[in-house]
N, C-alpha and C positions, 0 to 999 in steps of 0.2 A: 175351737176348744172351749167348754162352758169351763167357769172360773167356779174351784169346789169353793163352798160354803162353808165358814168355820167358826172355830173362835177370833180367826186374828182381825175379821172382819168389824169387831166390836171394841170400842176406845175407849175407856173410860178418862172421862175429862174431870180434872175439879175445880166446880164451880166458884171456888174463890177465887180462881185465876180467870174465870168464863161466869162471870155474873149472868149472863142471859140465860145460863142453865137452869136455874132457881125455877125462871120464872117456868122456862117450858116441864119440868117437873114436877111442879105444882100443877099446871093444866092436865099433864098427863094425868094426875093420883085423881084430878075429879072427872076425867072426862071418859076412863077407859077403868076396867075391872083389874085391879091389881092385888097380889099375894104377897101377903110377908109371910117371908121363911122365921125371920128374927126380927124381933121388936124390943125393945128395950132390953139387951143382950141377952134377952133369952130366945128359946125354937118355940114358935106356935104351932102346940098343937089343939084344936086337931086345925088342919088348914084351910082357911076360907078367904076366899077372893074378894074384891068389893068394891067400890064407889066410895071416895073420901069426899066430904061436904068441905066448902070450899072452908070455911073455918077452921077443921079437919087439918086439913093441905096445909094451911097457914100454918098452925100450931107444928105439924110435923116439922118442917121447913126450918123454923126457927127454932126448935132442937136438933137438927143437923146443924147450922150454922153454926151451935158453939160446942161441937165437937173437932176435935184435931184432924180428922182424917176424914173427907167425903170424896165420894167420886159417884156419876152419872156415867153411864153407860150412852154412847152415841155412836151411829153409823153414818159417816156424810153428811154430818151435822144435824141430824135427829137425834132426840133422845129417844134409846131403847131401854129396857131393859136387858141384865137387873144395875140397880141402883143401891150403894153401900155404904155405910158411915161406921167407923171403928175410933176408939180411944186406944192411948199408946200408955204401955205401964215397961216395969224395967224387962222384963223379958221380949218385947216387940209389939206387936200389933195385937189388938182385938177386936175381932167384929162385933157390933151391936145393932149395928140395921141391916137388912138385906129382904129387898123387894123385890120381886121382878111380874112380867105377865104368869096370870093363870096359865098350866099344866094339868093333863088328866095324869092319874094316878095318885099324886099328893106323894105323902112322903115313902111310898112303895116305888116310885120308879126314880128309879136310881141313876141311870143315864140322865134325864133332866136334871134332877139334882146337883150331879157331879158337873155337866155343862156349867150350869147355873155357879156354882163353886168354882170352879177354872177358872171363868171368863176373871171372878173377881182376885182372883188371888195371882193371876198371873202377873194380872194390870200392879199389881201391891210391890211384890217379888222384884219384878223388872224394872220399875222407873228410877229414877232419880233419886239417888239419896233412898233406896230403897231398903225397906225390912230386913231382918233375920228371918224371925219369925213370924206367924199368925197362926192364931186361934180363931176358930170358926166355931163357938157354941151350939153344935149342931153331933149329934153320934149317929154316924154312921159307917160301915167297910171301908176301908182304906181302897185304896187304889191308884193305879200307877201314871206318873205326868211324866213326861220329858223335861231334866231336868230341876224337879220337884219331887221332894220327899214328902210324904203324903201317910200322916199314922193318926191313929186311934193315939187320944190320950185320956185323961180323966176329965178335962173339962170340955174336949169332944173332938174334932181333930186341931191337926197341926200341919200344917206346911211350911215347909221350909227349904229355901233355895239350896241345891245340890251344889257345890264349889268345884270345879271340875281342877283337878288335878296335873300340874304338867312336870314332865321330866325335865330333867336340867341339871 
């Protein structure tokens, strides 16, 4: 029986706790064509993929480090993409980096997108000492996660873990 392919296959570690992330991260940004969604918390548009100079990689790098909240994306101790860094204000989380590999479509295909959005928000939602909320400065359709509440707002969506309710 082949093992389906998903999201749960993808870990996002932080590299403060896994210093060796840094370094493979920064290899990744020079060495493979990579897409940000979000750069300096805002949505790039229009979206272009690229090749960071290793200067580039550096300087990126160490504006992640002094932000509060990063995480790498890893399968089996590779790093994949996407790759996330958000600041924490009194309502929750917010995203300010989100990179991942080139996608055709850009911001018309919405499946990758949404993927691409899951994987990082789940990772947020679910660990430790985890979020309420996050903002993801990004507007686009809402849509439905297990578990996760998932809306349009004005600064673009919101997700937020669903509390499940029990009798008693």
């Amino acid at each position: 029986m082949q093992k389906k392919q998903g999201l749960s296959m993808l870990f996002p570690k932080n590299p403060k706790v896994i210093p060796g992330l840094w370094e493979s991260v920064k290899s990744q940004m020079i060495r493979n064509k990579m897409l940000f969604l979000i750069r300096d918390g805002m949505p790039c548009y229009p979206l272009e993929s690229g090749i960071m100079s290793e200067t580039e990689a550096e300087a990126w790098i160490e504006k992640l480090k002094k932000l509060p909240v990063v995480r790498f994306s890893s399968n089996r101790g590779i790093t994949m993409s996407p790759h996330f860094a958000c600041n924490l204000d009194d309502s929750g989380i917010r995203m300010v980096e989100l990179v991942t590999f080139p996608f055709d479509g850009g911001w018309e295909n919405l499946a990758e997108l949404q993927k691409t959005l899951s994987i990082s928000t789940l990772a947020l939602l679910y660990e430790k000492n985890a979020a309420k909320d996050i903002v993801i400065p990004i507007h686009l359709p809402s849509w439905s996660m297990d578990g996760i509440n998932v809306q349009e707002v004005q600064d673009g969506l919101l997700f937020r873990k669903v509390m499940m309710q029990t009798n008693g």
